[in-house]
C-alpha distance (Angstrom), angle and dihedral (degrees) to the residues before:
residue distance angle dihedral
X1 . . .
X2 4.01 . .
X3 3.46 96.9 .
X4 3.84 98.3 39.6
X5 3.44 91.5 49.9
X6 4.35 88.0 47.7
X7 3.82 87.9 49.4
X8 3.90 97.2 44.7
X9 3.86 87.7 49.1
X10 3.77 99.0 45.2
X11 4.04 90.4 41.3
X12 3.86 89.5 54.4
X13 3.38 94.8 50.2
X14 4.09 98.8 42.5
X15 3.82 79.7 49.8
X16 4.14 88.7 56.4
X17 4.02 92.6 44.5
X18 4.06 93.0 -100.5
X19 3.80 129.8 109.2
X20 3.46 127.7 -142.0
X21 4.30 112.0 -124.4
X22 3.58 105.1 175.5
X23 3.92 142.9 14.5
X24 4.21 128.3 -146.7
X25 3.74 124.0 -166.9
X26 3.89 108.4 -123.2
X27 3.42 125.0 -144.8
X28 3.99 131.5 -34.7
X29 4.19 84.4 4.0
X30 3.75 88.9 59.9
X31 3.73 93.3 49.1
X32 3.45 91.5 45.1
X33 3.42 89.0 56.9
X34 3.76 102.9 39.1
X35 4.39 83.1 73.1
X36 3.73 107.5 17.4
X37 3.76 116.7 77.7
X38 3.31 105.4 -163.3
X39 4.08 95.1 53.4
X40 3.79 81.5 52.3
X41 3.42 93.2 56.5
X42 3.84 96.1 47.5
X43 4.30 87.2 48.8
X44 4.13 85.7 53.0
X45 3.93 93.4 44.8
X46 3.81 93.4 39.3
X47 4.29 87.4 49.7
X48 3.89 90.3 41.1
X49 3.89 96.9 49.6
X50 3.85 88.9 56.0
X51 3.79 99.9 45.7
X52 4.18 127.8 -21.8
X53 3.22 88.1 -151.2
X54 3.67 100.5 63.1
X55 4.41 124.8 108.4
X56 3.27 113.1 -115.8
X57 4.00 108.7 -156.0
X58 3.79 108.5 -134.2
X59 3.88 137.4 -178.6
X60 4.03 101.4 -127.2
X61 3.46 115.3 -100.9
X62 4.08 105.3 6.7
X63 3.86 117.1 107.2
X64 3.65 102.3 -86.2
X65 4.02 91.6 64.6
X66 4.50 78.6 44.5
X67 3.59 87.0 54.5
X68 3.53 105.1 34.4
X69 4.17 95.3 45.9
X70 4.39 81.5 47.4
X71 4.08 86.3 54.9
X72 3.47 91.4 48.5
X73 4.19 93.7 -114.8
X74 3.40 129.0 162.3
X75 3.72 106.7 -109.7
X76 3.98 132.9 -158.3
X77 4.03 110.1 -158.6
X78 3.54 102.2 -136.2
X79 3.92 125.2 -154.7
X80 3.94 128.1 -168.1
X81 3.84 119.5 -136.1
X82 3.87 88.4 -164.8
X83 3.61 111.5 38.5
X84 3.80 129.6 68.2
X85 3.58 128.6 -133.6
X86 3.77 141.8 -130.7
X87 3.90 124.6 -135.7
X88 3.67 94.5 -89.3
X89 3.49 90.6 58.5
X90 4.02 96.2 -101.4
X91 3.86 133.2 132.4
X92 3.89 109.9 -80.0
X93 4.42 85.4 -113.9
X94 4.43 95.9 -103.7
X95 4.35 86.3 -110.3
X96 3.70 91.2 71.4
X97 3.94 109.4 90.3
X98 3.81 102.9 -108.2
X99 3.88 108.3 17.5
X100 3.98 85.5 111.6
X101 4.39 116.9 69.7
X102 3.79 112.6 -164.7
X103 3.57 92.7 163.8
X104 4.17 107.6 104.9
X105 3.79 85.3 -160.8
X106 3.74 96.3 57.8
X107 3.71 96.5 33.6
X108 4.07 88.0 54.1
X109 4.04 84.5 44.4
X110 3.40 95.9 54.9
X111 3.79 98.0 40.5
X112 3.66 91.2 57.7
X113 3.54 94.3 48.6
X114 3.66 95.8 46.2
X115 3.77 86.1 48.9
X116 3.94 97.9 47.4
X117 3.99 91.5 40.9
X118 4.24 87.9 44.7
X119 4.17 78.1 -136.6
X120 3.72 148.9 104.8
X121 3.46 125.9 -131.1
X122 3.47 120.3 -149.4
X123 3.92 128.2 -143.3
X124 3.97 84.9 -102.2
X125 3.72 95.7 53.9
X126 3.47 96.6 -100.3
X127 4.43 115.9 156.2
X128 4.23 102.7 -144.8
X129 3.76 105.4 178.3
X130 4.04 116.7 -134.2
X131 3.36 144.9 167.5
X132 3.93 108.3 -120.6
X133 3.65 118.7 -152.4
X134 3.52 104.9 156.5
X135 3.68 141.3 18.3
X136 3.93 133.2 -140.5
X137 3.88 135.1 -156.6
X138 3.78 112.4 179.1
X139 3.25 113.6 -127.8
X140 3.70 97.3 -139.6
X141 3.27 96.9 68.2
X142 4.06 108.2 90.5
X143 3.57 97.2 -132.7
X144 3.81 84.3 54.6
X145 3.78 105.9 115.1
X146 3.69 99.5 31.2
X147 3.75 85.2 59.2
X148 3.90 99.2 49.7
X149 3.99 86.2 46.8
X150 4.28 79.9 54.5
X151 3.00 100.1 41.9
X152 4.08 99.8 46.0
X153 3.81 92.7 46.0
X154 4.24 88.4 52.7
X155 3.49 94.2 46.5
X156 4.07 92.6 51.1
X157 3.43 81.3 46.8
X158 3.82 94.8 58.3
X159 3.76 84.8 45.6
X160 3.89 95.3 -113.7
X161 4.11 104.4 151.2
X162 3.83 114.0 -124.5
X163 3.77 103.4 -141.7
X164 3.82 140.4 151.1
X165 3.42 116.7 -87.6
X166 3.61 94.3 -117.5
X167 3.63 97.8 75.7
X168 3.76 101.3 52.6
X169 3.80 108.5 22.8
X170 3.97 101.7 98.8
């Protein structure tokens, strides 16, 4: 299913004059992926077998970035400005009170920190040093696009370039 879906989407867009650079697990897959090696390792080979030269967005850390560095991928550290995490450097799971932000102000807060500091912190207190290449709001949560819009105008104002990942991701 990985690879069909990789295919359809980087067929539609040749088709449309656009090429795909870079593929992120969604949802339950990423999670699964974040702890359990072996779905990693079926994410990297299903990105690899389409196109080695692909980004693979990762959460720093977790088994997909494992996997993906082992492979040889390209790899985009991804950071969320409106989740939490725990001490392994996971999602705080959405049940536990907390693990969502809508708060702009906070989620801009803790993006700059995490940037400045090149760490996470998790809902313990815990420092876990990353690079951060990109940034995600979800857009389910309602506060969503009010809180990119924040967060985009702060970070120009800290004089952090926005830029596609193929330019800077070695």
């Amino acid at each position: 299913m990985l690879v069909y879906q990789i295919a359809a989407l980087t067929g539609m867009a040749r088709a449309g004059g656009h090429v795909v650079t870079h593929v992120k697990t969604h949802g339950s897959l990423g999670n699964m992926a974040a702890v359990e090696r072996d779905m990693a390792d079926t994410v990297v080979e299903a990105v690899k077998s389409i196109d080695p030269g692909l980004i693979l967005v990762v959460m720093p850390g977790n088994q997909l970035d494992l996997a993906a560095r082992a492979a040889g991928l390209r790899i985009a550290n991804e950071v969320y400005a409106d989740r939490t995490y725990d001490d392994h450097g996971n999602l705080t799971p959405r049940s536990e009170p907390g693990a969502v932000i809508h708060d702009a102000d906070e989620a801009r807060n803790r993006v700059l920190t995490m940037l400045d500091e090149q760490a996470i912190r998790s809902t313990s207190g815990k420092r876990i040093p990353v690079r951060i290449d990109t940034i995600c709001v979800h857009g389910d949560n309602p506060s969503g696009v009010a809180m990119a819009r924040d967060l985009r105008k702060a970070l120009e104002a800290s004089g952090i370039r926005i830029a596609p990942f193929s330019t800077f991701v070695p």
